[in-house]
Structures are given as C-alpha cells and as structure tokens.
ZAGU-830928 format. One record per residue (C-alpha): x, y, z; residue number from 1. Coordinates in pm, 1 decimal, m for minus. Each point is the difference from the previous one (the first is absolute). Example, Ala and Ser with C-alpha at 12.3 -4.5 7.8 and 13.67 -1.06 7.14 Angstrom:
+----------+----------+----------+-----+
:       c1 :       c2 :       c3 :   k :
+----------+----------+----------+-----+
:   1230.0 :   m450.0 :    780.0 :   1 :
:    137.0 :    344.0 :    m66.0 :   2 :
+----------+----------+----------+-----+
***
This chain:
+----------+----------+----------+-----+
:       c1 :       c2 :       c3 :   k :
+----------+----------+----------+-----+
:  25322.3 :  22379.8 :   4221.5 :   1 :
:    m36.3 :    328.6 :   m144.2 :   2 :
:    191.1 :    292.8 :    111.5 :   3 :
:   m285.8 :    269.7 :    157.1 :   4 :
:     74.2 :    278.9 :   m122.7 :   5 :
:   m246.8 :    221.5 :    187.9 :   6 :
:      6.2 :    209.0 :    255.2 :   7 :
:   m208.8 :      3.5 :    351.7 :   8 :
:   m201.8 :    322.9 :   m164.8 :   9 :
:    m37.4 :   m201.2 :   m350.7 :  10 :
:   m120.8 :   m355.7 :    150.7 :  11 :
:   m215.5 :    234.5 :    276.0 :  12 :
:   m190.9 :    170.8 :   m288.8 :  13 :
:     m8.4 :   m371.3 :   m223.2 :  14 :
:   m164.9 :   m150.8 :    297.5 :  15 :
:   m258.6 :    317.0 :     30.8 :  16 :
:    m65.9 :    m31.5 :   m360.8 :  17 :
:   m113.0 :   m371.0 :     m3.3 :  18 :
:   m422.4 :    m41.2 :     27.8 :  19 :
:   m141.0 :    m59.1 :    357.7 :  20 :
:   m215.6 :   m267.0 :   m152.4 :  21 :
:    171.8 :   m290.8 :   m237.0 :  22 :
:   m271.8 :    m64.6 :   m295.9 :  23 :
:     90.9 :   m282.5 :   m181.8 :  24 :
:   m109.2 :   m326.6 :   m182.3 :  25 :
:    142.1 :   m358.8 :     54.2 :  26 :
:   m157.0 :   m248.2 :   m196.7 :  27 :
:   m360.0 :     31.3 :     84.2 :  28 :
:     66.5 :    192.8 :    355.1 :  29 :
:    m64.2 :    296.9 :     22.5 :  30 :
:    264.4 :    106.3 :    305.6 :  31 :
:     30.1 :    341.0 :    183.4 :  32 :
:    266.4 :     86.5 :    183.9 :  33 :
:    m56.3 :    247.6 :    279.9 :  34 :
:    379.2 :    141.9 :      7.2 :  35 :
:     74.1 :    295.1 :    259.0 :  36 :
:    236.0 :   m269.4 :    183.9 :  37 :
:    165.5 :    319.1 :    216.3 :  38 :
:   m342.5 :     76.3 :    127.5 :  39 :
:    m92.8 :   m361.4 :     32.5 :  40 :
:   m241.9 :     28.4 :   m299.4 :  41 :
:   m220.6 :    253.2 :    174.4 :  42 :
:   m292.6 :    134.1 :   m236.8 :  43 :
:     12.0 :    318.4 :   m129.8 :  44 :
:   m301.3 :    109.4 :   m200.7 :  45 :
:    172.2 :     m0.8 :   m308.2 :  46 :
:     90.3 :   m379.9 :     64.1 :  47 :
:   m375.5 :    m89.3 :     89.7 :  48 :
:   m117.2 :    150.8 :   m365.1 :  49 :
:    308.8 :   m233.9 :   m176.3 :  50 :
:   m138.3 :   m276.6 :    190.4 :  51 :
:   m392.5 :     49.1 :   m110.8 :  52 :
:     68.3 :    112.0 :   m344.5 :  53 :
:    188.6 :   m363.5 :    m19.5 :  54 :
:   m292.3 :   m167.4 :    132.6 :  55 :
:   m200.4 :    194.1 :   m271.5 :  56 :
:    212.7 :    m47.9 :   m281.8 :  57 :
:     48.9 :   m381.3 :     92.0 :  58 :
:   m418.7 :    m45.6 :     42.4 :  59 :
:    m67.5 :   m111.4 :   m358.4 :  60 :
:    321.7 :    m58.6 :   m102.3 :  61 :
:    m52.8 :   m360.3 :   m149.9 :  62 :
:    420.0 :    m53.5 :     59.5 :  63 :
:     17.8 :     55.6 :    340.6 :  64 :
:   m180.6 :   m298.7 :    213.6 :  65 :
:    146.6 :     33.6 :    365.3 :  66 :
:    121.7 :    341.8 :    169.9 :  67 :
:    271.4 :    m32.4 :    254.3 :  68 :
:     80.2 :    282.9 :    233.1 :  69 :
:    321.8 :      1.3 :    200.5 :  70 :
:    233.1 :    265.8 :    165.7 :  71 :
:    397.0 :    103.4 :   m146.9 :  72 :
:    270.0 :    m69.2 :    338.0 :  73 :
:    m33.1 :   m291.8 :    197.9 :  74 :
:   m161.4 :    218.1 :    300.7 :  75 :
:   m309.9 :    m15.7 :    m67.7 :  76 :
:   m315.6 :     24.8 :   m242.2 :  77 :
:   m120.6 :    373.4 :    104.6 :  78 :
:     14.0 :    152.7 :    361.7 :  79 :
:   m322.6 :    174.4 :    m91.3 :  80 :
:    m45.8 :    394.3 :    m84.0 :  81 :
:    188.8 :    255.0 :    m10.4 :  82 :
:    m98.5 :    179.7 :    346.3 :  83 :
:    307.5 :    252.7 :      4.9 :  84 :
:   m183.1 :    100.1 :   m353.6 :  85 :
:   m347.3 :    m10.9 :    213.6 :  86 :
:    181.4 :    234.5 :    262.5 :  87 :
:    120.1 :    274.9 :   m211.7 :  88 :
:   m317.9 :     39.6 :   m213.6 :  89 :
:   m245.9 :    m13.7 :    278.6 :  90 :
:    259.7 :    254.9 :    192.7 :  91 :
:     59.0 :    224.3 :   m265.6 :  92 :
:   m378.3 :     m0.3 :   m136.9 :  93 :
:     28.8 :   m224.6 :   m276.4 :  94 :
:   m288.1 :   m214.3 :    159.7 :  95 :
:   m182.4 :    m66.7 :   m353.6 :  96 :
:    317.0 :   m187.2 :    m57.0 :  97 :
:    m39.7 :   m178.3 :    244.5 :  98 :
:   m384.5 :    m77.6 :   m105.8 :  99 :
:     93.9 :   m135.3 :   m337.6 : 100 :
:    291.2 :   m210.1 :    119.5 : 101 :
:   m263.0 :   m193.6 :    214.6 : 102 :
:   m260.3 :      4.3 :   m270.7 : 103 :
:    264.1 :   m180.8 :   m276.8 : 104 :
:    145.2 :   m200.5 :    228.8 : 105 :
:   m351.5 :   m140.0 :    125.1 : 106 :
:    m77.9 :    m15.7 :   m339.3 : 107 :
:    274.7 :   m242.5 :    m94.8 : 108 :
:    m78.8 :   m182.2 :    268.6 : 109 :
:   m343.1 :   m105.4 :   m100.8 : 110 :
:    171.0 :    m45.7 :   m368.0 : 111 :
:    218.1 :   m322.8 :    152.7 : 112 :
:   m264.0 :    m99.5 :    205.8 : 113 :
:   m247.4 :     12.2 :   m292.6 : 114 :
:    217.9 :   m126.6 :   m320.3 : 115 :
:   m129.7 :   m219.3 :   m232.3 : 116 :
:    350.1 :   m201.9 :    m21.1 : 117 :
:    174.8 :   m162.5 :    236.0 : 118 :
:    280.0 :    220.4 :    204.8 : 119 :
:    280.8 :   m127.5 :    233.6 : 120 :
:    138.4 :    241.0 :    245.0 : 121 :
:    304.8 :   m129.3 :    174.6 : 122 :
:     m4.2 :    174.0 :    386.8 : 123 :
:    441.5 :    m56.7 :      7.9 : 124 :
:    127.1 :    220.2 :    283.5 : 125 :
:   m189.8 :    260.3 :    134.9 : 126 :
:   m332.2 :     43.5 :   m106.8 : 127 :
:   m193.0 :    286.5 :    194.1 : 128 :
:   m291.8 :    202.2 :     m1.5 : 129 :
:    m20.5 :     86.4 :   m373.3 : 130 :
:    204.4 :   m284.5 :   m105.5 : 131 :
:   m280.2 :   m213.2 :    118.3 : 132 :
:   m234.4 :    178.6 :   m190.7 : 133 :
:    190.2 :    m72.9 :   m316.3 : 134 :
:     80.7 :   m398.6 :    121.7 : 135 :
:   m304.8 :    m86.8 :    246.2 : 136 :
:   m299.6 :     61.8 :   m271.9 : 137 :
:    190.5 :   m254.1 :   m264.3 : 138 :
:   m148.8 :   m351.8 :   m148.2 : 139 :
:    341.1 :   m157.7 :    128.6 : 140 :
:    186.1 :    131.7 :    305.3 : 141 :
:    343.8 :   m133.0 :     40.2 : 142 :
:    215.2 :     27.1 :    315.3 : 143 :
:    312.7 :   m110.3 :    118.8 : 144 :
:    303.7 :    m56.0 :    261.3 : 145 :
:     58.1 :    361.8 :    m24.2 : 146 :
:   m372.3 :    166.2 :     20.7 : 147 :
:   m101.9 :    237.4 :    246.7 : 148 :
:   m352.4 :    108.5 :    m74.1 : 149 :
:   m201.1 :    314.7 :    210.7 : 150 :
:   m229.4 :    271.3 :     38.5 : 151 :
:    165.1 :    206.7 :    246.8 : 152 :
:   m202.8 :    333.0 :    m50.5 : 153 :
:    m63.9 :     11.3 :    333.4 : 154 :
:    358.6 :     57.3 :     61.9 : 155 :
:    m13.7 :    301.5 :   m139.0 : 156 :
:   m366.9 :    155.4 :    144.3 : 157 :
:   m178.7 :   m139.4 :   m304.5 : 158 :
:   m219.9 :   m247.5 :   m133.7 : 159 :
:     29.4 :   m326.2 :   m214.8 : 160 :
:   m103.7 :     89.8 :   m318.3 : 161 :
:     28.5 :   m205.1 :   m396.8 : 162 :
:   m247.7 :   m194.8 :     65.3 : 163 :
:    237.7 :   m161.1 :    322.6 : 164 :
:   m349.4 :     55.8 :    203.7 : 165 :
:   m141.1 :   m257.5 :   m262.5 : 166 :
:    261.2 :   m235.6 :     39.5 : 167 :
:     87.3 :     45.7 :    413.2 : 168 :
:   m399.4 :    m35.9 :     36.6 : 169 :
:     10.5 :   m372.5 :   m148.8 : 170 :
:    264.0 :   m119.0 :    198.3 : 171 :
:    m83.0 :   m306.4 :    234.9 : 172 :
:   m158.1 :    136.6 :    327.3 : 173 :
:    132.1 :    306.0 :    136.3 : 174 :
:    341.3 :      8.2 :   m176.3 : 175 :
:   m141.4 :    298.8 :   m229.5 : 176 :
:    m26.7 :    215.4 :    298.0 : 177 :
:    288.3 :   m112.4 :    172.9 : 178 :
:    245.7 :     85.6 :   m303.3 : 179 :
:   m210.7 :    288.4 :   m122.1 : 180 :
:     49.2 :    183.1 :    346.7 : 181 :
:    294.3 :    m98.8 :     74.2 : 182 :
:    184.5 :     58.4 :   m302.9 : 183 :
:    192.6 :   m334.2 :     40.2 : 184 :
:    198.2 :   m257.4 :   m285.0 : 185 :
:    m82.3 :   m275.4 :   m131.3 : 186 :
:    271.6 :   m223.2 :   m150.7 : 187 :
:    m83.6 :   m290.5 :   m291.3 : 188 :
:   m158.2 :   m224.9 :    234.8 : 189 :
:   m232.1 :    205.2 :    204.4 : 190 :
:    m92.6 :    202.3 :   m368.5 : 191 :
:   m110.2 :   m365.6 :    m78.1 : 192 :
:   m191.7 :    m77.1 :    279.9 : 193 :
:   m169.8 :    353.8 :     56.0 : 194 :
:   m131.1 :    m34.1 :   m384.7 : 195 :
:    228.2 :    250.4 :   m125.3 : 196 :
:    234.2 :   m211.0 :   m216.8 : 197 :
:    m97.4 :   m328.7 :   m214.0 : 198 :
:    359.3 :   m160.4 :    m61.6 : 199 :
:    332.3 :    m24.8 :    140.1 : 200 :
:    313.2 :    m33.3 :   m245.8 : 201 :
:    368.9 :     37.4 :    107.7 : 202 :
:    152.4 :    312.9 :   m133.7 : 203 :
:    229.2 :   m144.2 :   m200.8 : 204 :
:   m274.3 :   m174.2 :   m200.8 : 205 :
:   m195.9 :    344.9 :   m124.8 : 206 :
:    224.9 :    m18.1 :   m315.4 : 207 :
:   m106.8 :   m354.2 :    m43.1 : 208 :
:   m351.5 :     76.9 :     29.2 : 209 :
:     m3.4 :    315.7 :   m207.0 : 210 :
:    137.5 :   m196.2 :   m231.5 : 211 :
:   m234.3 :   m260.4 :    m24.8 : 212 :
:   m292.2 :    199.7 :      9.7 : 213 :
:    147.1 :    231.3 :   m322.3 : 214 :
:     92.5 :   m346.1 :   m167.2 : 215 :
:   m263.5 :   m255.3 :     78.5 : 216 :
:    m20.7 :   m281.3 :   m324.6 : 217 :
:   m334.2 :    m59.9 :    139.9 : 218 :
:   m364.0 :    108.3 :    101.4 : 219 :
:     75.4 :    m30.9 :    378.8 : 220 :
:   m152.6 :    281.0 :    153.4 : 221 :
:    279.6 :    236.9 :    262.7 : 222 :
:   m122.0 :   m127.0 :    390.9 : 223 :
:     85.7 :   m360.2 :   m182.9 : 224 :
:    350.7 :     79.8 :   m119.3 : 225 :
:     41.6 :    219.7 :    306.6 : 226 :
:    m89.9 :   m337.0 :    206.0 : 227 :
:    282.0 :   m166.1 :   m122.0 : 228 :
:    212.8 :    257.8 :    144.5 : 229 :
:   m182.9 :     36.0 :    347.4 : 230 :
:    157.7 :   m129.4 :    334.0 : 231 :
:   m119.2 :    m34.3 :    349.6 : 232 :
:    192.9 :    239.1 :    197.5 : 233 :
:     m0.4 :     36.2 :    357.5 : 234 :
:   m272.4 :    m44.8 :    192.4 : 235 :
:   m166.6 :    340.7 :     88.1 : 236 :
:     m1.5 :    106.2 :    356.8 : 237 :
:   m327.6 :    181.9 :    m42.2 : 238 :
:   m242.0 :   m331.8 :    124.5 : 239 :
:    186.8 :    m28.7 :    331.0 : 240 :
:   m108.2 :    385.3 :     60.2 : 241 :
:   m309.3 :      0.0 :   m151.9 : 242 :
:   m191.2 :    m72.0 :    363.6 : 243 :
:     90.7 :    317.7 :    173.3 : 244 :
:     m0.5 :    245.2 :   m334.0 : 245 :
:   m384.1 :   m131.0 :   m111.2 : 246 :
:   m116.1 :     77.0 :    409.7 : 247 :
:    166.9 :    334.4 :     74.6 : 248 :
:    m12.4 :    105.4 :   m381.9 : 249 :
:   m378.7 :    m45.9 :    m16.4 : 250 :
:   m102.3 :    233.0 :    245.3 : 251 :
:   m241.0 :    299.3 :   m109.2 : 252 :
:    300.0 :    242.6 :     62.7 : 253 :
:    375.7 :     87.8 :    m12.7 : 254 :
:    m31.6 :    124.1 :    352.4 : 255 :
:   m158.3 :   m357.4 :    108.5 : 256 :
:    238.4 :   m182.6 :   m244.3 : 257 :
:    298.8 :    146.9 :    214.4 : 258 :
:   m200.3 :   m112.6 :    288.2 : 259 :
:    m32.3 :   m290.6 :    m54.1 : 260 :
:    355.3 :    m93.1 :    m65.8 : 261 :
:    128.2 :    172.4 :    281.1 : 262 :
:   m227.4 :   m250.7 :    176.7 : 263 :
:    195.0 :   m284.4 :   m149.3 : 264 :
:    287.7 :   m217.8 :    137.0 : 265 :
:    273.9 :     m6.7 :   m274.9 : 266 :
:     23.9 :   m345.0 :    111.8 : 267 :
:    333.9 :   m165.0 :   m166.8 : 268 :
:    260.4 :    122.5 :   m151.3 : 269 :
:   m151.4 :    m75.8 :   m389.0 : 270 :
:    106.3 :    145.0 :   m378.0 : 271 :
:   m131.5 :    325.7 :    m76.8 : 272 :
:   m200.8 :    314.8 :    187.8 : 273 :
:   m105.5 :    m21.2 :    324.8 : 274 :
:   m366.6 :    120.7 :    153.3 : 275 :
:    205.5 :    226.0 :    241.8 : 276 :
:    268.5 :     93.8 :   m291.5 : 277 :
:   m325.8 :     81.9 :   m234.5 : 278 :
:   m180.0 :    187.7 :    214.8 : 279 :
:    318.2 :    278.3 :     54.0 : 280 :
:     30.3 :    m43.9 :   m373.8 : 281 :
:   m337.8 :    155.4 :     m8.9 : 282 :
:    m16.5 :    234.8 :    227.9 : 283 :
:    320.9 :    190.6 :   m157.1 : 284 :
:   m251.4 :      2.1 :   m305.2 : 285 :
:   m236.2 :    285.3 :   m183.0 : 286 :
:   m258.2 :    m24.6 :    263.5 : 287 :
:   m212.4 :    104.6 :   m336.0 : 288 :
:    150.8 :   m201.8 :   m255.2 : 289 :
:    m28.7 :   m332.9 :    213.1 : 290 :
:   m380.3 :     89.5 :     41.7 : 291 :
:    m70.3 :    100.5 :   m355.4 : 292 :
:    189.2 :   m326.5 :    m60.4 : 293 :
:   m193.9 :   m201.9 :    171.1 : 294 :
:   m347.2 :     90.0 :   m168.8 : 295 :
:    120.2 :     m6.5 :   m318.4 : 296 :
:    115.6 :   m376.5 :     12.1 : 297 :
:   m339.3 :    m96.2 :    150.5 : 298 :
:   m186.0 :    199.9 :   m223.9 : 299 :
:    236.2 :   m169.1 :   m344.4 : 300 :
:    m95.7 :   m368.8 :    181.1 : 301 :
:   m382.3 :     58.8 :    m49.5 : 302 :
:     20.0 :    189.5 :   m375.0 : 303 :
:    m49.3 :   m206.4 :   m337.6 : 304 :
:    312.7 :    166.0 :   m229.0 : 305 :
:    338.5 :    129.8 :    m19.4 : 306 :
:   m127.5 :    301.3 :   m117.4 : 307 :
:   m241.4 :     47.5 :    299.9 : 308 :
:    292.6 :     m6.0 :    253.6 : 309 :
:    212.5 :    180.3 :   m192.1 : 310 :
:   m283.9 :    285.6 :    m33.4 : 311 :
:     14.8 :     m2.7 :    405.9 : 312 :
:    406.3 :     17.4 :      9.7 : 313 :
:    m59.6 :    299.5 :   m243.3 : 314 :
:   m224.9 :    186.3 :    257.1 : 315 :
:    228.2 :    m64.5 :    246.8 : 316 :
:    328.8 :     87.7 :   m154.9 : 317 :
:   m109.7 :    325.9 :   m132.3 : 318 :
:   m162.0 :     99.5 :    348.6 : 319 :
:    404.9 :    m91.1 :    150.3 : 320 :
:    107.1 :    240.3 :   m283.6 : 321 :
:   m199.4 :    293.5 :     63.5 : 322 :
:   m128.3 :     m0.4 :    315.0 : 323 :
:    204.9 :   m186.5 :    287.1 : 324 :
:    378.4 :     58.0 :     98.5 : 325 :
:     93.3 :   m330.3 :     95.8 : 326 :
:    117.9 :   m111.1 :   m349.5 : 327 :
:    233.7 :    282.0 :    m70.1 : 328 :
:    109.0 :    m31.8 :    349.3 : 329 :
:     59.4 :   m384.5 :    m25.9 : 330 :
:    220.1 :     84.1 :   m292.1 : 331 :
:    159.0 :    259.7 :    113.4 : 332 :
:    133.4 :   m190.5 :    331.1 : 333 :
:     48.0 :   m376.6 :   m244.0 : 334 :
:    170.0 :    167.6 :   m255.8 : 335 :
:     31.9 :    369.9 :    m66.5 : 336 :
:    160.7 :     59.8 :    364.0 : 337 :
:     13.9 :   m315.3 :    151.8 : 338 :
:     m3.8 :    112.0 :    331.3 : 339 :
:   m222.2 :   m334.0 :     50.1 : 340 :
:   m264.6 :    255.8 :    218.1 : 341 :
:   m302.8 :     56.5 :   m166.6 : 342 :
:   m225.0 :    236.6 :    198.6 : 343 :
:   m350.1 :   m192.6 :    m80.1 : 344 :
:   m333.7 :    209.8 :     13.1 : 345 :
:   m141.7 :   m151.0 :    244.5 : 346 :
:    350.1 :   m136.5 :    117.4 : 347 :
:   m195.3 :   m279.8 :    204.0 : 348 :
:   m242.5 :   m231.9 :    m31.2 : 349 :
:   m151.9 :    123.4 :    366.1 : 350 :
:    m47.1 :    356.5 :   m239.1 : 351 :
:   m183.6 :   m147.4 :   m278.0 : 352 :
:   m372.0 :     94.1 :    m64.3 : 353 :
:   m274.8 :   m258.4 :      5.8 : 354 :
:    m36.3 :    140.9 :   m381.2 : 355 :
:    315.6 :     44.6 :    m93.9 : 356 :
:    m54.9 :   m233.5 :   m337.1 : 357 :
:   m296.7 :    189.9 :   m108.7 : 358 :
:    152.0 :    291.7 :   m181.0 : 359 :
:    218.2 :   m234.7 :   m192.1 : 360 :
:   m254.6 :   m293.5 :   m133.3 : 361 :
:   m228.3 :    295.9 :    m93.4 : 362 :
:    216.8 :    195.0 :   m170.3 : 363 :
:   m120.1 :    101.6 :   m371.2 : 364 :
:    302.7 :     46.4 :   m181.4 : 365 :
:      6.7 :    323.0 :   m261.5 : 366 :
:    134.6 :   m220.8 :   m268.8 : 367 :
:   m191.7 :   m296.8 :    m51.8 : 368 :
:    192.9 :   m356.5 :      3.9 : 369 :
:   m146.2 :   m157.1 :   m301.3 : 370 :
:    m68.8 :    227.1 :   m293.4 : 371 :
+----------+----------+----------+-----+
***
C-alpha cells in the first residue's frame, strides 16, 4: 500500500478538483458517471450540461453503441436537484438561474428519453426527484436490492417535475396520484410493478453487466444481455394495496381524496401506508402543492409526449418560483432550518380556493421552455 502522503486540506481540494460527471469510453459504451457522492450525486447545472453534451458528442459517434449511466458511492444514483442551490438564488434574486437550471435539465431529459441508441440507467440507491429524470426516461431501467426510487416534491411545497408527471401518470390505476401526492418510495419491486423500472439485477452484478454490455462478441442487442442478468426479486407489496389507493385516490379532489380515506377501516395490520397513516401524511402537506399535483398527473395521463408534460411541469415550476411561498418555505423548514414547520399558504386544505390550480397551469413563463 502506498504511504499517503497528503494532508486533510490536500486530499479535500483533490476530491473538489475531480469532474462532477465521469465521461468515458469502454469498449463500445459510452458510460457517465454522475460523481458528487457527498451530495448523493445531486445535479448541479454544470453537471446537467456534462451530461447532454455527452449525449451529443456520443449521437453519431459510430464507436459508441450503448450509453450507460450510473452514480459514484454506493448510496445512490442522484437524490435529484440541488434545492439548497434553488433556495439561495430564488432568495437572493438570482431567479433567472433558477429558469435556466429547469430549462437544461428538462432539456436533457427529453435527450435520454429521445436518443437514437440504446441507454441503461442503473436506479442503485437512492434515486429521487431529478435522479429519476436522468434514470426513469432510459431504453433500459435497471434496479436492485438497494433502490429507493421517488418524487417527493410535495415534501417540500412543490411539484413533480422531469417529466415524473409523465411517468407517475402511466402507472397502473391510481398509483400515479397516490405517489405523486404523497411523495412516497418505491423500492425495486414496486418501481417494477408501477412501470417505473424494466429489470432487477443484484448489486453486485452491475460490474458484470457493464461489462458485458462494453464487451459483447456479438450482435445481441442490451435488454437481451441485461436479461441474462435479471432476477425476480421480492414480490411487490403494491397489488395487495392497490384496492383502497385506486378508490380514495380517484376522487375529483385532494379534499375528497382525504375523505375518503378517513372513511376507511385500516383493516389488518398489512406492509406499507395505511388509509388513516396517508391521509395525516397529507394533510401536513402544501395544501397548494398537493393540488397543483394532482392536476398535473391527470393532465400528463391524457397528453401524447414527453415533451407535452414536461411543457406543463415547466408552467408550474416557474409559477412555484416566482409567485407562491410554499417552495422556499418547504425548503427552508426540510433543509435550510429544519425546524420540520413549514407555515403553508393556505396552511390547510379546509383554506384552499376552489381555483387554487388555475394560476399555476396557466402560467406563461417569460422564458420559453423549448427554444
């Protein structure tokens, strides 16, 4: 072993120097790295322009077959965007920051979804919010024993957004609304069965399959070699809930949603949330955010495109950013203060106007999305 001859301050600034996004060929792969492991790979602007100009560069690259996307650590693939970043520039009035960070990052999204070659994205660890924007809109989605997939915007008085909307509204039945509102995870076997994931492979196979996709001695195309690497994990405990999420999560409102599962029995004692448990889950929620929410993953289920939906997150995100409190406030008490005591505007859903989603599906955003 060699001797380290560094100090803290000298391996601090090494580790600050390396790229947040790993570039690299191997063998025909194209593989990119997404490598703030301290911040659990969150995106940065700088790291969504790496990732695109990769895609770009790699396009008609006649060397590069297969792109593989994974995450540095072993905590996770990306925990989404950087809202402290979001925080400070939409408190200190840096909001066209903010404007562009959505725009490139939306933008990349549509580049995965939309790429002419194949590209795996393996959802290890924690993979939230952003980080399903980078994994979710792949040919090949990969999970495993470790995965812990969500949109939790709501969490913080927001709104799913890259093109989650798209992907919560094609769930089976109701599921899109139940995990869009509430914000809940999914681990490998319920990302399987809600259509979020394609295949499950043990963690310590990635290096196998990475390996085998760079160094293939044949024409077999990447879901084929991944299939040899794809297990049947746990059964999901999504079907056994699905009864009582499609009724109450199919009414016309969050108000009646709440209803309605305060009407329920929570029955026996079964794996995962409870009607009772989710309906204080949501009533400690962005009266707002859960009702913007809620129209945008109906209105994603009933549009033709990617793009579409992510045009309608757009609207909605910038209206958050420069017209309604509750997403600096939901930062501010998540992760800025942590007090864990958001004051909501409305703080209840009793409060919230018959309109209240109006403004924000409306909203004509000074910067267009797609230039």
């Amino acid at each position: 072993m060699a001797e380290d001859t560094q100090g803290p301050a000298d391996r601090t600034a090494a580790v600050e120097a390396e790229p947040e996004v790993l570039v690299r060929a191997e063998g025909s792969l194209g593989r990119i790295t997404l490598n703030r492991p301290r911040a659990l790979n969150a995106l940065s602007v700088g790291m969504i322009r790496l990732v695109h100009a990769a895609l770009d560069a790699w396009r008609h690259d006649s060397d590069i077959e297969i792109v593989f996307i994974d995450g540095a650590g072993d905590r996770g693939l990306c925990a989404g965007g950087d809202v402290r970043e979001l925080h400070a520039q939409i408190t200190s009035g840096r909001g066209a920051e903010a404007i562009e960070f959505f725009r490139e990052e939306y933008a990349m999204n549509a580049a995965i979804a939309e790429y002419p070659k194949p590209i795996v994205a393996i959802a290890d660890g924690i993979t939230m919010g952003g980080g399903v924007g980078v994994a979710g809109h792949a040919a090949i989605r990969l999970v495993t024993e470790r995965s812990q997939l969500a949109m939790p915007e709501t969490r913080i008085g927001f709104t799913p957004d890259v093109g989650g909307t798209w992907l919560l509204g094609r769930m089976p039945g109701r599921l899109g609304e139940f995990f869009g509102l509430t914000g809940g995870s999914m681990d490998g076997s319920d990302a399987l069965y809600a259509g979020f994931a394609d295949f499950f492979v043990p963690s310590d196979r990635i290096d196998a399959v990475r390996d085998a996709l760079a160094n293939r001695a044949d024409p077999t195309g990447p879901s084929e070699i991944v299939m040899l690497f794809d297990e049947t994990p746990e059964p999901s405990a999504l079907p056994a809930q699905r009864a009582w999420i499609d009724e109450a999560f199919s009414a016309d409102t969050v108000q009646e949603i709440v209803a309605r599962l305060r009407a329920m029995p929570d029955g026996e004692s079964v794996e995962g949330p409870t009607p009772a448990a989710t309906a204080d889950l949501l009533e400690s929620l962005a009266p707002t955010g859960l009702a913007v929410t809620l129209e945008a993953v109906r209105e994603a289920r009933a549009m033709d495109s990617l793009r579409d939906a992510l045009a309608g997150e757009y609207r909605r995100v910038l209206w958050f950013v420069n017209n309604h409190p509750d997403l600096v406030e939901g930062i501010r008490a998540q992760l800025v203060d942590k007090d864990r005591n958001p004051r909501w505007d409305p703080q209840t859903l009793a409060d919230l106007a018959p309109d209240a989603t109006a403004e924000a599906r409306d909203y004509v955003p000074a910067v267009p999305l797609w230039s």
